[in-house]
N, C-alpha and C positions, 0 to 999 in steps of 0.2 A: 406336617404329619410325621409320627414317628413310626418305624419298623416293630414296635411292641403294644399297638394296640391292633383291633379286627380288622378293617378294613381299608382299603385304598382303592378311591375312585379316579381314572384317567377319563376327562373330557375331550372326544378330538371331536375340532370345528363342527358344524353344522349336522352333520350326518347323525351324532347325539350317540355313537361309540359312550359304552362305557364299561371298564373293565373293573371286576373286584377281585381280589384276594383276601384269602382266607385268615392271612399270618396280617393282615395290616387293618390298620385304622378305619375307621369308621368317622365319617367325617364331621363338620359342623357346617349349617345351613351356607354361611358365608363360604366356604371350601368350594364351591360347588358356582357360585359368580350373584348368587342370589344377595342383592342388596336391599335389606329392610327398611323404610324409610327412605329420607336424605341426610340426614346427619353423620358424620363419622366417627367409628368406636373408637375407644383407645388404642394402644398399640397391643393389651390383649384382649381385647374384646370381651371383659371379665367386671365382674364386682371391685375387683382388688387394681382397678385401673384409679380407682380413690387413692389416693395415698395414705399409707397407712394401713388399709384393714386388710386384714387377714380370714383368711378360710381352713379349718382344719375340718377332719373327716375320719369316722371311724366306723367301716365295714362288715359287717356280722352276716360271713355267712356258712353259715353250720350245716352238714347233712342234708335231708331233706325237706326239710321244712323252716329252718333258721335264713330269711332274708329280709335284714334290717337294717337300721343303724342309728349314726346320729351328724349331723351338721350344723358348724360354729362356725357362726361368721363374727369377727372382732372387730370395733367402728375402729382403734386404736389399739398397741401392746403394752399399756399403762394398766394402774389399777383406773377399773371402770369405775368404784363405786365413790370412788374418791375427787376422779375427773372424769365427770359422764358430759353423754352428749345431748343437745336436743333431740329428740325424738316423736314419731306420734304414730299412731295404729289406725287405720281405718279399714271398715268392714263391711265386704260387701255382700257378704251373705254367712251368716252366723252359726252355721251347723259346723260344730267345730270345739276346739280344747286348746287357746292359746292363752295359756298359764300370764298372768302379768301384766296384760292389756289395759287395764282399767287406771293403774299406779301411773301407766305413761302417759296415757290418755288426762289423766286429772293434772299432773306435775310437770307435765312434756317432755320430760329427760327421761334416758336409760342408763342403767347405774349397772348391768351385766355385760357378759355376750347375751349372744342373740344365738341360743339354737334348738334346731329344727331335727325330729325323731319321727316315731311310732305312737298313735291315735293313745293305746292303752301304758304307753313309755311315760305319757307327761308327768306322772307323780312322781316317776324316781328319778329322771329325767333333772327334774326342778330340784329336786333334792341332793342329788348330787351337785348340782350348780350351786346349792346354798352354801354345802358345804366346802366348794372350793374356792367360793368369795370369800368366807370366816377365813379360810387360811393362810391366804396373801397377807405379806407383811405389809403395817398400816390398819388392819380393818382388825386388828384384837377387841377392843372396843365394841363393835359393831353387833346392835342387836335386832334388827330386819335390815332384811335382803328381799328383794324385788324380781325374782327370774323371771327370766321371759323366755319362753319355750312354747315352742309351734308344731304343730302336727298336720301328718297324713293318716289314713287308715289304711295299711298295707297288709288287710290280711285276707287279703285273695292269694297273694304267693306266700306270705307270712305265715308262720303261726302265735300270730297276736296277743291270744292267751296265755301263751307260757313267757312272755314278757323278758325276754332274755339280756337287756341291755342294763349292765353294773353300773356303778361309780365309776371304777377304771375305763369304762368306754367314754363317758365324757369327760376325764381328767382325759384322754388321748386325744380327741376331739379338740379341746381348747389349748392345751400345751405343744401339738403337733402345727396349731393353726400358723400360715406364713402369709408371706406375697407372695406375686407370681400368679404363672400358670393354675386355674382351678379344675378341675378333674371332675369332667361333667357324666354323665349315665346313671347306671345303675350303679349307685357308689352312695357311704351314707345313709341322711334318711330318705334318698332317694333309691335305693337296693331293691324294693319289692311293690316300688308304684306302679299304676298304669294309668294314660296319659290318651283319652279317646280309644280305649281299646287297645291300643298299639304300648309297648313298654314305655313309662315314663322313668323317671329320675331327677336328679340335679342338674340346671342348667345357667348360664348365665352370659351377660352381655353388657354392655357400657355404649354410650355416647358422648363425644366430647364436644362442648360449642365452640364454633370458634373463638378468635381473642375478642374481637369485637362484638361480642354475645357478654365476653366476661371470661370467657375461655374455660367455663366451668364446667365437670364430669360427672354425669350421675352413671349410676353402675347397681346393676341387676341379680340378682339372684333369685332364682325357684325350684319351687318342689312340688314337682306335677304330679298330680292323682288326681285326675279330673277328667268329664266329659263332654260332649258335644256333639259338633259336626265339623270337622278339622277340614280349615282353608289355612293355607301354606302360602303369604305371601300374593294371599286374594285369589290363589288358585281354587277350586273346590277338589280337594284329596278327599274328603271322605265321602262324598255323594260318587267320582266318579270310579273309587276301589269298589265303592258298595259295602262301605265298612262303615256303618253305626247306628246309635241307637233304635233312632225310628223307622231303619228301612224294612222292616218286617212290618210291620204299621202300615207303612203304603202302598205297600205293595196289595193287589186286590186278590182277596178271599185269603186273605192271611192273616193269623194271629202274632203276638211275639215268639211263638216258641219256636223258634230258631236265631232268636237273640242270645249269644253267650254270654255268661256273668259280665265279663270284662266289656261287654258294650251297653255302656248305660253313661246316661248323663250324670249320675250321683259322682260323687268323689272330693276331692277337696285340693287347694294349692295356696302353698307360703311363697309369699312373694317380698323378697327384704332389696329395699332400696337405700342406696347410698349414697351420697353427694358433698360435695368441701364446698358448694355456694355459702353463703352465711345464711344460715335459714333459722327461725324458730319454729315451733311446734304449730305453728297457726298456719304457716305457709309449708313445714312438712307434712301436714294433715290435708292440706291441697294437691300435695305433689302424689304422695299416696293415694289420693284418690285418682288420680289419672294412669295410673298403673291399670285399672281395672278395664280403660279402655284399650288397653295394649291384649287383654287379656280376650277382651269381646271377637279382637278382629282373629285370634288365633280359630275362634266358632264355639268357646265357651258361651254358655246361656246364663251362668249363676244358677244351678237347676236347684230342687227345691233341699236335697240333698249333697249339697258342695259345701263342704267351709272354704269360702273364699278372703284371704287375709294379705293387709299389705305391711310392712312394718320401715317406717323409714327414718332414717338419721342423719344429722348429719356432723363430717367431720373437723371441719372450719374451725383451724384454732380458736379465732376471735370470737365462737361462742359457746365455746365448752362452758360446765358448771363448775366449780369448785365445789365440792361439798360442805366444807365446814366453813365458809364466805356467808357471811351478811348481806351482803351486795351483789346483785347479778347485774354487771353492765357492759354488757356485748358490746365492740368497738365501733361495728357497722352490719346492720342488716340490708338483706336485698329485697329493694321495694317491690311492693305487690305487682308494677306494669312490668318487669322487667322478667317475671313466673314462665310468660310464655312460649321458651324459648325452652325451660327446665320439662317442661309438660308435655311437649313433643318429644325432649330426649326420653324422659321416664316410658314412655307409650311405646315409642320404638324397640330402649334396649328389652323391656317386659316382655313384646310381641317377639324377639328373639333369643331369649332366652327360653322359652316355650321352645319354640324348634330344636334347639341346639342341646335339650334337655331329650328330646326323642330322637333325632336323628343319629346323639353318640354311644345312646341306650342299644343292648344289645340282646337275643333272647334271652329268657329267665323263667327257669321249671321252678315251682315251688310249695310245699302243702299241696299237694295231688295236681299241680294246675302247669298250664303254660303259658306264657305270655310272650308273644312275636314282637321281635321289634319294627316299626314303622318298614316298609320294604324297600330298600333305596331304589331298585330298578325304573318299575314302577313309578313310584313319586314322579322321580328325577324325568321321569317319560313325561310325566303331566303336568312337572313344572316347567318343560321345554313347551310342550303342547300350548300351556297358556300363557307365554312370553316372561314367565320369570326368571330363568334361565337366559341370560343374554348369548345369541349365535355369536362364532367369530368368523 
């Protein structure tokens, strides 16, 4: 943890001490000894643990009511549309505006980045991504372009209406995009999410198999604006905070009106998956789908109101497309028995990514509203309490 972000937590042994500061970090679920799964992350525990893709980010936050942005994730620093990758979208619940879906879903490749805004951003969003694919050299030529662009609806802290995101936010977005360390919270088009009530944002994670798995990395990314009933690691946090949607419901002779905006199960989350197994579109559309299980164990329902979206690729030289090829003839695919080892990682890094998307989140006033972020003390109290927190 570094000295320039919120918070810094000290765990001593058993007694469950914990100290915060104000000037420091704010941590991610693993900081903390909590291990999701059995599999092991990469060495950053990141989307960009693939080799190759990159993450760029560009933060908009203005005055009082400007809290948005935009997020590029890049499968490769090539031109995409010249050498794209497999890809495939699967959906698990359709309330939602993800621009492009249909092109990848029919063709199984993506031929852009892949980034992720604001509910009412998609149009210009996409348009500004059209026109910065026209203007890489190579693509003169070129007369469609296929964006793929994914959303939240962040205008509880937002002001969604006045649509504030240019061209220049995502040329910065895609041109800023690197390896490395990725910059999780409220950051992005994760700036003005909420995630069960509690602040959401950008978050992400990786698993690696071992060598004798194939040794292969899939790697996570999300943007949480979603609701539920938040279990941390199979702990129950939101029943025992008393923080969500239906507890005004259950509670007897009670109506909801005491439920605040920000607790509802409505909301929405882009979930982009990454992987260098050789995969095509037939088995990234599998792999995607098991994302949503990583998604359920967080306490997500898929409510009737969530655009729930996975989008996943992969980067495996031996099966990139060539664009103007006759011929697609990938060297080696990974056979279907050999998935379920990829399905477990995808499920795990998904289910921590979610945490690590709220736990680095911090609070966020915005358009007349406030939003708390997740409470570490707490939590970290209940995640001792129900053994995920290991004592030393």
């Amino acid at each position: 943890m570094t000295t320039k972000s919120l918070f810094m937590i000290a765990l001593f042994g058993a007694t469950g001490l914990v100290a915060f500061s104000q000037t420091e970090t704010r941590p991610r679920i693993r900081d903390l000894g909590v291990e999701v799964g059995i599999l092991s992350p990469g060495p950053l525990n990141a989307i960009t643990d693939v080799a190759g893709v990159k993450v760029g980010q560009t933060t908009l936050v203005r005055g009082d009511s400007i809290r948005t942005g935009v997020t590029a994730i890049l499968p490769h620093g090539g031109n995409l549309f010249r050498e794209r990758v497999p890809g495939a979208v699967f959906v698990g619940n359709a309330f939602g505006k993800l621009a492009g879906s249909t092109q990848v879903n029919e063709l199984g490749e993506i031929e852009t980045p892949i980034l992720l805004t604001s509910t009412l951003a998609v149009p210009k969003v996409a348009d500004a991504l059209v026109s910065y694919m026209l203007n890489l050299k190579g693509n003169e030529s070129v007369q469609s372009v296929n964006p793929l662009v994914g959303e939240t609806n962040d205008g509880y802290l937002n002001d969604i209406r006045s649509r504030p995101i240019g061209q220049e936010d995502v040329f910065a977005a895609i041109t800023n995009a690197k390896e490395g360390p990725v910059e999780e919270g409220a950051v992005g088009a994760g700036t003005g999410t909420v995630a069960f009530g509690f602040k959401g944002g950008i978050g992400t994670s990786s698993r690696r198999l071992p060598a004798s798995l194939g040794g292969y990395t899939v790697g996570v990314l999300v943007q949480t604006n979603f609701g539920g009933i938040l279990s941390i690691a199979g702990a129950p946090i939101a029943k025992e905070l008393g923080n969500h949607y239906l507890k005004d419901y259950l509670e007897e002779n009670k109506g909801a009106t005491n439920r605040t905006p920000e607790q509802t199960a409505d909301g929405s989350i882009m979930i982009v998956v990454a992987t260098d197994a050789p995969l095509e579109h037939r088995n990234l559309s599998r792999l995607a789908a098991r994302a949503m299980m990583g998604l359920a164990r967080t306490g997500s329902s898929g409510s009737n109101g969530s655009g729930d979206y996975v989008i996943a690729f992969s980067t495996a030289p031996e099966v990139r497309i060539e664009a103007d090829s006759p011929l697609y003839q990938p060297k080696a695919l990974l056979a279907n028995g050999s998935m379920s080892p990829l399905f477990e990682a995808v499920i795990e890094a998904t289910e921590e990514a979610i945490y690590n998307s709220m736990f680095r989140a911090h609070d966020m006033s915005g358009h007349g509203h406030t939003v708390k972020a997740l409470p570490l003390e707490e939590t970290i109290d209940l995640l001792r309490k129900h053994n995920a927190i290991p004592t030393k």
